[in-house]
Jmol script that loads the backbone (N, CA, C; Angstrom):
load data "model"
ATOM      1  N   UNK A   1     107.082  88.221  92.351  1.00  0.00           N
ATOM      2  CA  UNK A   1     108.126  88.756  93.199  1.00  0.00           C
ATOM      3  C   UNK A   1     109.243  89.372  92.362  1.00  0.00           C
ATOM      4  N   UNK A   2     109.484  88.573  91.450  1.00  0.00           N
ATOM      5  CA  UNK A   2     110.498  89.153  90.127  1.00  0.00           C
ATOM      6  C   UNK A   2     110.423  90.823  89.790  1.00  0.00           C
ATOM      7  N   UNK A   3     108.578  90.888  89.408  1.00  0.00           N
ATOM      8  CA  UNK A   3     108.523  92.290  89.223  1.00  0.00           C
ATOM      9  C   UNK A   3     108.610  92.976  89.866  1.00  0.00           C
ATOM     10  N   UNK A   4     108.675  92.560  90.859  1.00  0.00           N
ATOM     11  CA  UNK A   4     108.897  94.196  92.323  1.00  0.00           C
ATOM     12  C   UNK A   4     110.152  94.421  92.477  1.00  0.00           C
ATOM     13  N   UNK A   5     111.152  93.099  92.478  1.00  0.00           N
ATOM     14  CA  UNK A   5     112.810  93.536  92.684  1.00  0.00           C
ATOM     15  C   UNK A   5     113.043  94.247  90.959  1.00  0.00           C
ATOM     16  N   UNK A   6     112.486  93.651  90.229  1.00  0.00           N
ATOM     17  CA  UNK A   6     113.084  94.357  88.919  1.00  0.00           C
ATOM     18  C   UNK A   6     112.429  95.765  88.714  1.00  0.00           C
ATOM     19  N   UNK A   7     111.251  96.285  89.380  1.00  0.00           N
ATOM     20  CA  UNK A   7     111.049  97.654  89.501  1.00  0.00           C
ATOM     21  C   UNK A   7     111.221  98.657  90.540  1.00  0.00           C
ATOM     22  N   UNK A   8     112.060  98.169  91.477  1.00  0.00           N
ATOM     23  CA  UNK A   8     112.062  98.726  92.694  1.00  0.00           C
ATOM     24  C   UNK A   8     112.939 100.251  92.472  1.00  0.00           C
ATOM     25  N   UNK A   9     113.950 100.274  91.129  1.00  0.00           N
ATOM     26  CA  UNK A   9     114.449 101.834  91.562  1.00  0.00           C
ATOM     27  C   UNK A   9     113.460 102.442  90.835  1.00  0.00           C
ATOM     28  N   UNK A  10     112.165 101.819  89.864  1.00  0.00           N
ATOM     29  CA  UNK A  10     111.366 102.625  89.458  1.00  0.00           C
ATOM     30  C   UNK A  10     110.528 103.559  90.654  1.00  0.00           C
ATOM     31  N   UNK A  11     110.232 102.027  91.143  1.00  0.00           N
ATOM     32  CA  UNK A  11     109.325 102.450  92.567  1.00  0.00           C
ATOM     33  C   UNK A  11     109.891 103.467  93.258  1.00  0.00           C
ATOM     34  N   UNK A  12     110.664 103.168  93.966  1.00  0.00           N
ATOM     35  CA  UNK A  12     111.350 104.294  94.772  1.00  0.00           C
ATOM     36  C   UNK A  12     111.654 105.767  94.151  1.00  0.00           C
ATOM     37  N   UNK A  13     111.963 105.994  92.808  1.00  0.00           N
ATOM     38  CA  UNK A  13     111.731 106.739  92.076  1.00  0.00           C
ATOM     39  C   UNK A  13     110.320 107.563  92.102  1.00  0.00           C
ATOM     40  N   UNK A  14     109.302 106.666  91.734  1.00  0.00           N
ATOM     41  CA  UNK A  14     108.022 107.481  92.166  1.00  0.00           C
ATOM     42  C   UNK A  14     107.969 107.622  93.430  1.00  0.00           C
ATOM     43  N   UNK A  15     108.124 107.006  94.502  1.00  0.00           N
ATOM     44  CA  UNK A  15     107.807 107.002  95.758  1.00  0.00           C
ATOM     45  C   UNK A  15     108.311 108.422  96.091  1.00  0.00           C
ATOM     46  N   UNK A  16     109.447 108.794  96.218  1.00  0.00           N
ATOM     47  CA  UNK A  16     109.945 110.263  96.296  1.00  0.00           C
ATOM     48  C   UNK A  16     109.157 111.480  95.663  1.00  0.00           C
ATOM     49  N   UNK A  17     108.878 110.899  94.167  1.00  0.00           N
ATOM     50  CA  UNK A  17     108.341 111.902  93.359  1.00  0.00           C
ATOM     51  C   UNK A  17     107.300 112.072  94.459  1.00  0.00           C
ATOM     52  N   UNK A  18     105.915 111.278  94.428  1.00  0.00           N
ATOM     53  CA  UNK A  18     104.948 111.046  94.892  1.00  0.00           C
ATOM     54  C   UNK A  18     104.654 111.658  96.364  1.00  0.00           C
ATOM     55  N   UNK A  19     105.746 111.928  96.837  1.00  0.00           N
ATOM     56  CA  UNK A  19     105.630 111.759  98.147  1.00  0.00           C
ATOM     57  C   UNK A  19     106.219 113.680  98.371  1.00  0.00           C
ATOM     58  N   UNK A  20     106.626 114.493  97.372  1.00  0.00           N
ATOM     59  CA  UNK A  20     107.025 115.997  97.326  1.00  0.00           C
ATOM     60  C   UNK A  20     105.755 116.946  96.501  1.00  0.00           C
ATOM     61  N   UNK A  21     104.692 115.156  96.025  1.00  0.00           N
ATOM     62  CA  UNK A  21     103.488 116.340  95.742  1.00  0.00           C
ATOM     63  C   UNK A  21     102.548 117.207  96.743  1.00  0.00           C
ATOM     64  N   UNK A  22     101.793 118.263  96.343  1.00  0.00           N
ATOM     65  CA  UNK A  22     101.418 118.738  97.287  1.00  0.00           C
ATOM     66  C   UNK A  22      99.919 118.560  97.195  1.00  0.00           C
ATOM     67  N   UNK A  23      99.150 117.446  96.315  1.00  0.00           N
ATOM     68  CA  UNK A  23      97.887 117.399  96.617  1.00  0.00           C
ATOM     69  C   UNK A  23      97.900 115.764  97.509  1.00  0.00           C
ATOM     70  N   UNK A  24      99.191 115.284  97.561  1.00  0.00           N
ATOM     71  CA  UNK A  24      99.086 114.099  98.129  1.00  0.00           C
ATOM     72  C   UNK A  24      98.691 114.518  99.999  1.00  0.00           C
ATOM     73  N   UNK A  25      98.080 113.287 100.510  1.00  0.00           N
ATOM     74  CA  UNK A  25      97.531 113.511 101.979  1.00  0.00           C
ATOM     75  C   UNK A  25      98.972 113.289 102.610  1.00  0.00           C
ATOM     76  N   UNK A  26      98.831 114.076 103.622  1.00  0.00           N
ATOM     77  CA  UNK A  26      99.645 113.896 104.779  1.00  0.00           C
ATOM     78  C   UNK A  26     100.295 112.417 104.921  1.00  0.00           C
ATOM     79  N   UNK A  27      99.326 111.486 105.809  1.00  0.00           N
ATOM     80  CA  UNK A  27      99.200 110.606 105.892  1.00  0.00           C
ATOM     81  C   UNK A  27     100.014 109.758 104.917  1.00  0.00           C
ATOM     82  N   UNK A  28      99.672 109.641 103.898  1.00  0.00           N
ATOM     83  CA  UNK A  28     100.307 109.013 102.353  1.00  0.00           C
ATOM     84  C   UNK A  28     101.757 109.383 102.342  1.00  0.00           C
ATOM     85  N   UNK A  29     101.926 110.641 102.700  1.00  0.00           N
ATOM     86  CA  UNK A  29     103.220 111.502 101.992  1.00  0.00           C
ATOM     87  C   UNK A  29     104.500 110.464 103.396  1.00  0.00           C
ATOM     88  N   UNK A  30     103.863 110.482 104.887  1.00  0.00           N
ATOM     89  CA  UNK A  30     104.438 110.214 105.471  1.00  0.00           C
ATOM     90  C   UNK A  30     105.058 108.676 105.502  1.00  0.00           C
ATOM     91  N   UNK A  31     103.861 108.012 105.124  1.00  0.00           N
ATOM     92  CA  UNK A  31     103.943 106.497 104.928  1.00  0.00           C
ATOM     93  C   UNK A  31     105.213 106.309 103.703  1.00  0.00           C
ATOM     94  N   UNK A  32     104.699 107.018 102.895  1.00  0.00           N
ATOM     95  CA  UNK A  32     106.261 107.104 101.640  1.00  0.00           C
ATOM     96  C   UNK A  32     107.412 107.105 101.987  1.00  0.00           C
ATOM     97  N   UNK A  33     107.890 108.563 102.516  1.00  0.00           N
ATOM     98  CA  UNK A  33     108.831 109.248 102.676  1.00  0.00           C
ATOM     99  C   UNK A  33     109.759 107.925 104.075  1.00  0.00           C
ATOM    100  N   UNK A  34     108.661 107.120 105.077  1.00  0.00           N
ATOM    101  CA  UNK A  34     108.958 106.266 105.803  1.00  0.00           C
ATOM    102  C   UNK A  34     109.743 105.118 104.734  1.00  0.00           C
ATOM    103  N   UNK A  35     109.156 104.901 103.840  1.00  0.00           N
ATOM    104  CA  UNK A  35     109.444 103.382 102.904  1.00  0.00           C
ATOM    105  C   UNK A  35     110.876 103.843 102.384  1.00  0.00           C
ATOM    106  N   UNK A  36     110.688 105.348 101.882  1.00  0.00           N
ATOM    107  CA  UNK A  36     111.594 105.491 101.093  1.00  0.00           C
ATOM    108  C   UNK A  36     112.921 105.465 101.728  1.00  0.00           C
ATOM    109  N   UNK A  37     112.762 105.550 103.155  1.00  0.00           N
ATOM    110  CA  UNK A  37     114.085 105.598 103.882  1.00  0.00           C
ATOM    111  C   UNK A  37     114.349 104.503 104.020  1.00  0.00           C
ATOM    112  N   UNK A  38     113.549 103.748 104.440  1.00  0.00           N
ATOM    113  CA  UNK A  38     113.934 102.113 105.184  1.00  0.00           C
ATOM    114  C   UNK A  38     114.458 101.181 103.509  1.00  0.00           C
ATOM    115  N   UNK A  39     113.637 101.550 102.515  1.00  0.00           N
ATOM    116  CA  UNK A  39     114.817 101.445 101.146  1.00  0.00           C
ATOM    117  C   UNK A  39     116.062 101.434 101.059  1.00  0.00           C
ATOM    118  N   UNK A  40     116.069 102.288 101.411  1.00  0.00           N
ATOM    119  CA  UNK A  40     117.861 103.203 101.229  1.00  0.00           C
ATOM    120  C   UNK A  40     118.697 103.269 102.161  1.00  0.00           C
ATOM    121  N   UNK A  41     118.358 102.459 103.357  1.00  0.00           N
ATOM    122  CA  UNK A  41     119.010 102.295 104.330  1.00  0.00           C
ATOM    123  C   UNK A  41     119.397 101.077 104.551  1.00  0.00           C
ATOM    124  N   UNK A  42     120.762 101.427 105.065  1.00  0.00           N
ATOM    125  CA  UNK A  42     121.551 100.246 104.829  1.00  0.00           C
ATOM    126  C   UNK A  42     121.541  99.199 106.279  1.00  0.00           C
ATOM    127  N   UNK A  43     120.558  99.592 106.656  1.00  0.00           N
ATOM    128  CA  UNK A  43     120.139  98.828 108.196  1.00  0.00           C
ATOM    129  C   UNK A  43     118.513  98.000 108.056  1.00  0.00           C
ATOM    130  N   UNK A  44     118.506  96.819 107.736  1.00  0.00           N
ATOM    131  CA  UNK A  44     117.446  96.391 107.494  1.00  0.00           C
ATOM    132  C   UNK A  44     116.839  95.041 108.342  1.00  0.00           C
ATOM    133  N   UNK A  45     116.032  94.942 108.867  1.00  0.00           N
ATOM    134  CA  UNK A  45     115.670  93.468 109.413  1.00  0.00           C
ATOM    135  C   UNK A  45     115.968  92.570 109.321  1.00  0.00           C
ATOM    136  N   UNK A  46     116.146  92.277 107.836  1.00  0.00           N
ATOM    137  CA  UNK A  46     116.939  91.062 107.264  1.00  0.00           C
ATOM    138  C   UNK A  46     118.235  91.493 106.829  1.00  0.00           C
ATOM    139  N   UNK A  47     119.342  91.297 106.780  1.00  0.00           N
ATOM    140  CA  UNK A  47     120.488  92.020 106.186  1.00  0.00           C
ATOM    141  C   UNK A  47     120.589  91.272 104.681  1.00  0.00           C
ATOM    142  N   UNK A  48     120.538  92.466 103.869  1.00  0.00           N
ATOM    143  CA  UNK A  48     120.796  92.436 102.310  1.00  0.00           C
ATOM    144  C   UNK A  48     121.765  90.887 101.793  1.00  0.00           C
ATOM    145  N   UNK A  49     122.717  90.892 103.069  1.00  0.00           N
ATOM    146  CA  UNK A  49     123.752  89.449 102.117  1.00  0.00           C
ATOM    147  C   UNK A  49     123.656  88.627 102.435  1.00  0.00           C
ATOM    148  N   UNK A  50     122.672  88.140 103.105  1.00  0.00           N
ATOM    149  CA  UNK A  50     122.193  86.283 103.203  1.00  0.00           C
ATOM    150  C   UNK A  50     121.183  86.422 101.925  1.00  0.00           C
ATOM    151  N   UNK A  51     121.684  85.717 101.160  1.00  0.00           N
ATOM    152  CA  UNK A  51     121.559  85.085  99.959  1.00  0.00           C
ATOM    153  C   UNK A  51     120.085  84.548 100.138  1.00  0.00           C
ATOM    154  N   UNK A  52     119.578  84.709  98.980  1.00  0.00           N
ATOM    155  CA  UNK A  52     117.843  84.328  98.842  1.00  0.00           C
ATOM    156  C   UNK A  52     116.968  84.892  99.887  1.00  0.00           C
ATOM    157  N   UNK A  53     117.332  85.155 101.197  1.00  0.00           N
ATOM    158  CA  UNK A  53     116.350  86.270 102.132  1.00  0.00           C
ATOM    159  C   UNK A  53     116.238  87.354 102.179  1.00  0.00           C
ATOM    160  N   UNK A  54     117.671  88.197 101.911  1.00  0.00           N
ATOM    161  CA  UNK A  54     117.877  89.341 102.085  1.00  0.00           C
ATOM    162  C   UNK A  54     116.882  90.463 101.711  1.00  0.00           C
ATOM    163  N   UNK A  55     116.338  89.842 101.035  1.00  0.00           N
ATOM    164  CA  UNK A  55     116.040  91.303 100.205  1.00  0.00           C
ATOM    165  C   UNK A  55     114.287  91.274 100.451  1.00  0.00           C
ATOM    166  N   UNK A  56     114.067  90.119 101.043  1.00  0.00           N
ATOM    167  CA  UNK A  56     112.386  89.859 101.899  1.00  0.00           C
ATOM    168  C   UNK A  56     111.125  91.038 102.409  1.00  0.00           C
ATOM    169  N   UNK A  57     112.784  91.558 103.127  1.00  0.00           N
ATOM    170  CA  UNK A  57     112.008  92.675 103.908  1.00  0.00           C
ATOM    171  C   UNK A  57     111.617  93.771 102.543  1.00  0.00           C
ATOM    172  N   UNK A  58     112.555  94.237 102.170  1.00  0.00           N
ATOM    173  CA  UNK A  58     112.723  95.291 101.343  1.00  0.00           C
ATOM    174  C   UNK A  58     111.517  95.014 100.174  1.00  0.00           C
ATOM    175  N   UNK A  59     111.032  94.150  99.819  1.00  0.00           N
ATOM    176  CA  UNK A  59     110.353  93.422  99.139  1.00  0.00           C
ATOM    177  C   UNK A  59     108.433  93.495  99.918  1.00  0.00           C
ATOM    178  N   UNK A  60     109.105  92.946 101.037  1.00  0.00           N
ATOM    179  CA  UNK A  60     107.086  93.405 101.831  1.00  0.00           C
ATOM    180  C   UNK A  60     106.664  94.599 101.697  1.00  0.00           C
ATOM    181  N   UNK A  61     108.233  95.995 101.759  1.00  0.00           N
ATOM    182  CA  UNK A  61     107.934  97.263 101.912  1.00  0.00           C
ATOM    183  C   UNK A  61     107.397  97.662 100.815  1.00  0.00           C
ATOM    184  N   UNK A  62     107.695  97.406  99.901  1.00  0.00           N
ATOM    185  CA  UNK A  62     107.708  97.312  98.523  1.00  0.00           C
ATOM    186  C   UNK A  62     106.119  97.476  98.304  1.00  0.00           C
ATOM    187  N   UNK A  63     105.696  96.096  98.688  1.00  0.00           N
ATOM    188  CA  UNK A  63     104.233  95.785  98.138  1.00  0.00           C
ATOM    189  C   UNK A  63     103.617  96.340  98.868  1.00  0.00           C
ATOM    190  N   UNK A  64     103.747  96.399 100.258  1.00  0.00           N
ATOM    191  CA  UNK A  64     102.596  97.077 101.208  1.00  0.00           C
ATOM    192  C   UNK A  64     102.657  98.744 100.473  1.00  0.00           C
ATOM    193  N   UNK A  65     103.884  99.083 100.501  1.00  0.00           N
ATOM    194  CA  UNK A  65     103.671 100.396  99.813  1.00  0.00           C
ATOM    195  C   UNK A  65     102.850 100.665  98.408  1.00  0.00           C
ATOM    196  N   UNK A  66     103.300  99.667  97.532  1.00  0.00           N
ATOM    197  CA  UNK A  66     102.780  99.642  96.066  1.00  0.00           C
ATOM    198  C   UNK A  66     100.932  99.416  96.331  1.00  0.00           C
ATOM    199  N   UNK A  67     100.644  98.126  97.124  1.00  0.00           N
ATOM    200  CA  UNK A  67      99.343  98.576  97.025  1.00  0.00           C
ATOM    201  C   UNK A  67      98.185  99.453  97.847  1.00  0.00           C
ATOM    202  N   UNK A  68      99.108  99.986  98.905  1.00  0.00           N
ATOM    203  CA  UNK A  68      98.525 101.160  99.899  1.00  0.00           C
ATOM    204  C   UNK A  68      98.239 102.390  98.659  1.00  0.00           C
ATOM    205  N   UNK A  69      99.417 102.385  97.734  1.00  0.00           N
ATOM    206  CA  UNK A  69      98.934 103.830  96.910  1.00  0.00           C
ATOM    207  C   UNK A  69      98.159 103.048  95.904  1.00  0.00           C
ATOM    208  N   UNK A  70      98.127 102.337  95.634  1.00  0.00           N
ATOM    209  CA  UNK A  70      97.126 101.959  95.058  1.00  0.00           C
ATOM    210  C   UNK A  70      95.783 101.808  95.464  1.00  0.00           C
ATOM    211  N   UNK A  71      95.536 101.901  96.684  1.00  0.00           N
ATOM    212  CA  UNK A  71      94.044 101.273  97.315  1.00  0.00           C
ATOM    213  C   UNK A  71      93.714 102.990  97.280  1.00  0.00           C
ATOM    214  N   UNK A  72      94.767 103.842  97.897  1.00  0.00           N
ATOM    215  CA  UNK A  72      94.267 105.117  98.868  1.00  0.00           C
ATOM    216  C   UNK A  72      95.067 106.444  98.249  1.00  0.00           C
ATOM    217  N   UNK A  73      95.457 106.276  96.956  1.00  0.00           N
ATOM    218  CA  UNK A  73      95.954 107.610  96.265  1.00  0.00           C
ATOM    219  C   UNK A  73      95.160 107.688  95.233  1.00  0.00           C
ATOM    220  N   UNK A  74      94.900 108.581  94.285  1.00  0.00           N
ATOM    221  CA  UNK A  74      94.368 108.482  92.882  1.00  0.00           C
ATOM    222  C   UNK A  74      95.095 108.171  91.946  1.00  0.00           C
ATOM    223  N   UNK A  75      95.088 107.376  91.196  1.00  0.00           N
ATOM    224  CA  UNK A  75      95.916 106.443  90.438  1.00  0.00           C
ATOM    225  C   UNK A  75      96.398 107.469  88.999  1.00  0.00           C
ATOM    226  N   UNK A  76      95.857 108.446  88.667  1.00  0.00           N
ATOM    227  CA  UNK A  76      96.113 109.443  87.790  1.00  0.00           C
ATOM    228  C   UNK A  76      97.424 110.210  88.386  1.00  0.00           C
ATOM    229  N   UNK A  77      97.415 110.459  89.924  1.00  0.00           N
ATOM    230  CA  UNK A  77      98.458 111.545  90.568  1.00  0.00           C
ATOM    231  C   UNK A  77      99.519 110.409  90.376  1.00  0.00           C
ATOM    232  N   UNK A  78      99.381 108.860  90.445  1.00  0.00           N
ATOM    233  CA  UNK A  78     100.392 108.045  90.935  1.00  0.00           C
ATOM    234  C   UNK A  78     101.158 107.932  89.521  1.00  0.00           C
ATOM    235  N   UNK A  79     100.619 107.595  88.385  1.00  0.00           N
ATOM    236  CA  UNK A  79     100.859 107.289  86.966  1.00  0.00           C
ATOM    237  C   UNK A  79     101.409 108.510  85.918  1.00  0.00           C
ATOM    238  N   UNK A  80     101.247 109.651  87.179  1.00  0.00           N
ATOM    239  CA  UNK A  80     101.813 111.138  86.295  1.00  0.00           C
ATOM    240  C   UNK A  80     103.663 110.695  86.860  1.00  0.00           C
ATOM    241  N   UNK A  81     104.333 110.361  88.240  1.00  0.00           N
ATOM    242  CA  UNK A  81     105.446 109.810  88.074  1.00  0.00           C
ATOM    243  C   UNK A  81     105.710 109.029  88.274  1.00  0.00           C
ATOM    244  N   UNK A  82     104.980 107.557  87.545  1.00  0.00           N
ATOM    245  CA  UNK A  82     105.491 106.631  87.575  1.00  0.00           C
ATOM    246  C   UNK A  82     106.439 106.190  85.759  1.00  0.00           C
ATOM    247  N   UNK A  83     107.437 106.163  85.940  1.00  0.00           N
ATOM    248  CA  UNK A  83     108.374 106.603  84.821  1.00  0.00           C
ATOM    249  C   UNK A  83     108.327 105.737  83.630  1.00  0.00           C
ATOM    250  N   UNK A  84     107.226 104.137  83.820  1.00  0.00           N
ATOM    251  CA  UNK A  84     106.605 103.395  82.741  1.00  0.00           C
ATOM    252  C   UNK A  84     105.232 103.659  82.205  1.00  0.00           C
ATOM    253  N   UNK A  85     104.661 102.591  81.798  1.00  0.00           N
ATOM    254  CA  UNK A  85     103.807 102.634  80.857  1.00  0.00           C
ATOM    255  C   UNK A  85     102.440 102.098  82.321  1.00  0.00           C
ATOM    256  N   UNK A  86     101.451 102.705  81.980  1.00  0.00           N
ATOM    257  CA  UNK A  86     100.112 101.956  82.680  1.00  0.00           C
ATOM    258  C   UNK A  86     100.325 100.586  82.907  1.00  0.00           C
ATOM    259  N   UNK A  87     100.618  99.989  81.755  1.00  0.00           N
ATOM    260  CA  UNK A  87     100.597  98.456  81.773  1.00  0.00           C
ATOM    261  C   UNK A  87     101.956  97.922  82.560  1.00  0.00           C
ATOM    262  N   UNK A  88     102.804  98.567  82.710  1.00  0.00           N
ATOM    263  CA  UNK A  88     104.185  98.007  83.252  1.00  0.00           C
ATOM    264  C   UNK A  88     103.594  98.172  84.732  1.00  0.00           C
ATOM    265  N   UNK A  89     102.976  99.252  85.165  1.00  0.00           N
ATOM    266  CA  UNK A  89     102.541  99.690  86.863  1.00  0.00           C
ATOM    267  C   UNK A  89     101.202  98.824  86.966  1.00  0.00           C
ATOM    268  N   UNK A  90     100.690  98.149  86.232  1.00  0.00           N
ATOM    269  CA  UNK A  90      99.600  97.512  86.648  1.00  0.00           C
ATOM    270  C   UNK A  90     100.271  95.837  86.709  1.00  0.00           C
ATOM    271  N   UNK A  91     101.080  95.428  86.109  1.00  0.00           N
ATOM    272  CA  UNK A  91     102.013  94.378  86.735  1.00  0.00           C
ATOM    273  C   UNK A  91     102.418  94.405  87.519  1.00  0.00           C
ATOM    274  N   UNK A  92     103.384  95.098  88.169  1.00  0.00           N
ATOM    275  CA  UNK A  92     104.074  95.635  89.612  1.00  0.00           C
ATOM    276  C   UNK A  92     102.659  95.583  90.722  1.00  0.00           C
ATOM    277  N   UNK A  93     101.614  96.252  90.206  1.00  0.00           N
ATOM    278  CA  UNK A  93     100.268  96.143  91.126  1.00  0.00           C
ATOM    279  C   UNK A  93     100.229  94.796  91.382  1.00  0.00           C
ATOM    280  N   UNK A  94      99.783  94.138  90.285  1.00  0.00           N
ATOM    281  CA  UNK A  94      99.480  92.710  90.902  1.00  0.00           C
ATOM    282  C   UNK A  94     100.539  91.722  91.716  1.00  0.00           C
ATOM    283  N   UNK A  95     101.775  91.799  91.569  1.00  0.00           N
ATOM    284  CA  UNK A  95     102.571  91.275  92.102  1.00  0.00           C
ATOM    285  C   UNK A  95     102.771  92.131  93.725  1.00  0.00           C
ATOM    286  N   UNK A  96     102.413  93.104  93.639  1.00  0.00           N
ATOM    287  CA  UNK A  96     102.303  93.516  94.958  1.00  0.00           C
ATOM    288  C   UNK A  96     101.424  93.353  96.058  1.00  0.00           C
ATOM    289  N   UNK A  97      99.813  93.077  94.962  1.00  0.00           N
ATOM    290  CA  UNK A  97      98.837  92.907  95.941  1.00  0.00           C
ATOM    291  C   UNK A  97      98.949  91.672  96.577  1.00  0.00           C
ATOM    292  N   UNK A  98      99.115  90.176  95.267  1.00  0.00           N
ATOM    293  CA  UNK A  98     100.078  89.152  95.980  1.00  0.00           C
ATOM    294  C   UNK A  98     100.399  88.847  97.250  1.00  0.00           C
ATOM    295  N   UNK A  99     101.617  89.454  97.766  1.00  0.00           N
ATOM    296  CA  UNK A  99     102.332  90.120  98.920  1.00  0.00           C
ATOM    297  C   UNK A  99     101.723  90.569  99.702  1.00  0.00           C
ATOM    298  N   UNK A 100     101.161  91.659  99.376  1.00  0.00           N
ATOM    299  CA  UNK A 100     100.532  92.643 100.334  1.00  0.00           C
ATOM    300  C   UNK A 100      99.373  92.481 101.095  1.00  0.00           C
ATOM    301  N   UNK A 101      98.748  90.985 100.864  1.00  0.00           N
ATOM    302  CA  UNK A 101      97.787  90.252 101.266  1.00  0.00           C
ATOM    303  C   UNK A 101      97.738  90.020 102.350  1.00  0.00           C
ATOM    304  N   UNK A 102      99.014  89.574 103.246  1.00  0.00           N
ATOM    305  CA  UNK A 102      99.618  89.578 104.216  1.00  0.00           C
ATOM    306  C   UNK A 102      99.042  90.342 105.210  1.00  0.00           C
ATOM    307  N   UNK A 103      99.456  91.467 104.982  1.00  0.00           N
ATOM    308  CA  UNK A 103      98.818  92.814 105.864  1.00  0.00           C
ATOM    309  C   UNK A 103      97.712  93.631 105.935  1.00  0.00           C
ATOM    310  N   UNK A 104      96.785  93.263 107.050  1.00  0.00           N
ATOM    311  CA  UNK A 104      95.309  93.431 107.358  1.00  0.00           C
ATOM    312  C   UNK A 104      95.371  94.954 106.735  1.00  0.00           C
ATOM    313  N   UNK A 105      94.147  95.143 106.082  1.00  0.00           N
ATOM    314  CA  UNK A 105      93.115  96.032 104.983  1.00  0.00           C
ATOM    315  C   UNK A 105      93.277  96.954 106.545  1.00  0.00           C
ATOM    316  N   UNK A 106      92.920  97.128 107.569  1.00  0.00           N
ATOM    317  CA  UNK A 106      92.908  98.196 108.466  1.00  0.00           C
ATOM    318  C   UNK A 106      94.185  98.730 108.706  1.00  0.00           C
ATOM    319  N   UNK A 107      95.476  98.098 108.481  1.00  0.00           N
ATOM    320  CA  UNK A 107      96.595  98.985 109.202  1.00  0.00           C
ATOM    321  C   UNK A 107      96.627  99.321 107.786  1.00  0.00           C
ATOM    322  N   UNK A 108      96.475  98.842 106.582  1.00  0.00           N
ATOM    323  CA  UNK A 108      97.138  99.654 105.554  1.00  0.00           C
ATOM    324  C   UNK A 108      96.128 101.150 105.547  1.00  0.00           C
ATOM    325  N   UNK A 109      94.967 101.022 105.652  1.00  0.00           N
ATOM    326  CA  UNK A 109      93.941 102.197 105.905  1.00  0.00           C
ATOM    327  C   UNK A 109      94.758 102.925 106.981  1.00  0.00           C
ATOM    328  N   UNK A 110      94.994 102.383 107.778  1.00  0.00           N
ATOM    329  CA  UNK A 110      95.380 103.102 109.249  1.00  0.00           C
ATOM    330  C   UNK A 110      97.113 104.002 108.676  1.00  0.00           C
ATOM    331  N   UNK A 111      97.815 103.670 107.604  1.00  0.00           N
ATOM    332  CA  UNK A 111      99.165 104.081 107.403  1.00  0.00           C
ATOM    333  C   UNK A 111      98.615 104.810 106.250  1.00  0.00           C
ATOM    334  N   UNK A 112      98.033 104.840 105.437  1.00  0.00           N
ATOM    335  CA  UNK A 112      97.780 105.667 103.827  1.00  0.00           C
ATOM    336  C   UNK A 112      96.965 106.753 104.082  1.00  0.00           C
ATOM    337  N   UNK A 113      95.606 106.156 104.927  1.00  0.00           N
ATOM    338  CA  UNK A 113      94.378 107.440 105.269  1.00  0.00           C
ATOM    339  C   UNK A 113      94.309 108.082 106.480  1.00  0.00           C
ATOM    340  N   UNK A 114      95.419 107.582 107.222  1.00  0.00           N
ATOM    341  CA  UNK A 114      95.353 108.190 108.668  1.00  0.00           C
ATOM    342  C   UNK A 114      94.371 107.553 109.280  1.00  0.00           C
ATOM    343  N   UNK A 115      93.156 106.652 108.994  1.00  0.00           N
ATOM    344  CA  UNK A 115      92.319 106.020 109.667  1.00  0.00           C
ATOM    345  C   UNK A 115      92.246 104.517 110.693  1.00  0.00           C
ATOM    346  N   UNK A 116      91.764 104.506 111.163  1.00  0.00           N
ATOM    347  CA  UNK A 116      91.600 103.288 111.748  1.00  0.00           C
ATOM    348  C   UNK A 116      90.631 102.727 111.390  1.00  0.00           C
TER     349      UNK A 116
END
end "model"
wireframe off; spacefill off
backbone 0.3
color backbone group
């Protein structure tokens, strides 16, 4: 969990990048550009200043996002802006999939590939 709050302006960083490419799918670009707002917005499910929860939500978005592009982007398009090293984004992976366990293999298909 550590690594996702300690990479999250990386993340969001790529997430933008990622999300203004133009071989990325629809689908993908939209699911992003969704995360990247609910990021940066200062209106969240959990509110940011209760101490030890706050940041929960921002944190699921996190991983569901981190391993949706991971399951359903090409990991070459993802690693051209992701602003570390392979090995720093393949930590962040695992700590995301972690998390991201949570949320059934079909809606993440259903939000990344447009599929059901």
């Amino acid at each position: 969990m550590r690594a996702l709050l300690r990479a999250l302006p990386d993340i969001l960083r790529t997430i933008v990048r990622l999300a203004a490419d133009p071989i990325l799918p629809t689908a993908a670009k939209v699911a992003l550009a969704a995360a990247a707002l609910y990021l940066v917005s200062p209106i969240d499910l959990i509110p940011d200043f209760i101490p030890g929860i706050g940041m929960l939500d921002d944190l699921f978005v996190v991983a569901i996002v981190v391993d949706g592009v991971l399951n359903w982007v090409d990991r070459g398009l993802v690693l051209k802006y992701w602003p570390g090293s392979a090995e720093s984004f393949d930590g962040v992976a695992r700590a995301a999939r972690m998390l991201a366990v949570w949320v059934p293999r079909r809606l993440k298909m259903k939000i990344f590939a447009g599929k059901a």
